[in-house]
C-alpha positions as CSV (number, residue, x, y, z in Angstrom):
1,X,41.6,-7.9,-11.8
2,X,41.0,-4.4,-12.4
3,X,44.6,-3.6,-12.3
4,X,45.6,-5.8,-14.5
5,X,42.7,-4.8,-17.1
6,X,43.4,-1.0,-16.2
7,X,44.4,-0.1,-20.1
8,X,41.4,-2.0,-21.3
9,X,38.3,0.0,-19.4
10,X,37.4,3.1,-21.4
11,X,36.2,6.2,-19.7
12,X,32.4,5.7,-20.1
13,X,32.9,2.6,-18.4
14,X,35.3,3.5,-15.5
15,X,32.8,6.3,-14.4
16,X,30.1,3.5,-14.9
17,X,32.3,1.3,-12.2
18,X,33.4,3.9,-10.1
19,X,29.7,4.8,-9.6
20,X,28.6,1.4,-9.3
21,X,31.5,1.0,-6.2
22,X,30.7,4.3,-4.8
23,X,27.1,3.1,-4.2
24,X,28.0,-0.2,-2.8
25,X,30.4,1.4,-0.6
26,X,28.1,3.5,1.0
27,X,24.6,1.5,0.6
28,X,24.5,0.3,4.1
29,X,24.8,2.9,6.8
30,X,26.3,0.7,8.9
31,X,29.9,-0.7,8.3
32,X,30.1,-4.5,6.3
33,X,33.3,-4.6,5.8
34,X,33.0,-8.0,4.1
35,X,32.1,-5.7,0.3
36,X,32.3,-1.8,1.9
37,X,36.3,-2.6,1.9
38,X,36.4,-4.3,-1.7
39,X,34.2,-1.3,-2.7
40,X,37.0,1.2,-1.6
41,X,40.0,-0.7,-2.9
42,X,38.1,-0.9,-6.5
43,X,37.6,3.4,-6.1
44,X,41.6,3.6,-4.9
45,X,42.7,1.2,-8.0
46,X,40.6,3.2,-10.7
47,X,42.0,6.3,-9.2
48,X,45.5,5.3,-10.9
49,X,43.6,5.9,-14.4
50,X,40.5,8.2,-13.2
51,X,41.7,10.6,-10.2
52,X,39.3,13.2,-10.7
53,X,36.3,11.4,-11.6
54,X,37.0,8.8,-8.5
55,X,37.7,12.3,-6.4
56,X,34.5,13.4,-7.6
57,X,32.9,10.9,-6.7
58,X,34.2,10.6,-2.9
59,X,33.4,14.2,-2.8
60,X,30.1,14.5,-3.8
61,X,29.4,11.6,-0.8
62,X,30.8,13.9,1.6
63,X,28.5,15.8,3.2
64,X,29.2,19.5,4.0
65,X,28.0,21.7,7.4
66,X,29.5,19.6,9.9
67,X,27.3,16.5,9.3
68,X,29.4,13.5,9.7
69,X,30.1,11.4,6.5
70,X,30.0,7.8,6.1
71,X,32.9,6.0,7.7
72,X,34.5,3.9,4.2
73,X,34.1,7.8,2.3
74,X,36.8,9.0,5.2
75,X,38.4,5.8,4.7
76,X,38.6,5.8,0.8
77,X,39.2,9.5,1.1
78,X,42.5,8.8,3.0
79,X,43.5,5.9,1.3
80,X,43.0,7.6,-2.2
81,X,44.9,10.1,-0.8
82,X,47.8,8.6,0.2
83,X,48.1,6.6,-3.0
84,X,47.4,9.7,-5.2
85,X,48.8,12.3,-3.2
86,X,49.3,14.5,-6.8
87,X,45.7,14.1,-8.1
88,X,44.8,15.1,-4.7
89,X,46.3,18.3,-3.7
90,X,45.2,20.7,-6.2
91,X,41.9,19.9,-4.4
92,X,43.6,19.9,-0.7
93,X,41.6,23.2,-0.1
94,X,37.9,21.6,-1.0
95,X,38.7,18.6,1.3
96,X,39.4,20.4,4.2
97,X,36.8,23.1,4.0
98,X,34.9,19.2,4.4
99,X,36.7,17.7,7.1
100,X,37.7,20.9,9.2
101,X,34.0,21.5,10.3
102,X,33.6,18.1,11.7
């Protein structure tokens, strides 16, 4: 749905959503897969239209010092990645001074 209606959400209310998924995503400590993955593909298919604030957003729900984040943030992290390699390498440096410590 959301990538079909992707020219129709406006700014205030694609934070609002990416918010909203971030906080399901990562809710439950333990791994549901069942709405944790629908959670993550929502954050990956607003990424298209809001990299940084969806980058943002995974970031600030990674943890820094070594303390182990939760396991759809690495997921999401990689998957954003991978399908917005160019919104995501300016900030290559930040993300590994993350994961390098873990």
């Amino acid at each position: 749905v959301i990538d079909s209606q992707e020219n129709q959400i406006l700014p205030e209310m694609g934070a609002e959503v990416i918010k909203f998924a971030s906080e399901e995503m990562t809710e439950s400590k333990d791994v549901k897969e069942d709405w944790q993955q629908p959670a993550a593909q929502i954050l990956v298919t607003m990424g298209a239209k809001y990299p940084s604030i969806v980058l943002d957003e995974i970031l600030t729900r990674f943890p820094t010092g070594g303390v182990l984040p939760h396991f759809f943030i690495v997921k999401t992290l990689g998957d954003f990645a991978s399908s917005h390699s160019i919104a995501t390498a300016p900030r290559l440096s930040e993300i590994m001074n993350r994961i390098v410590p873990l």
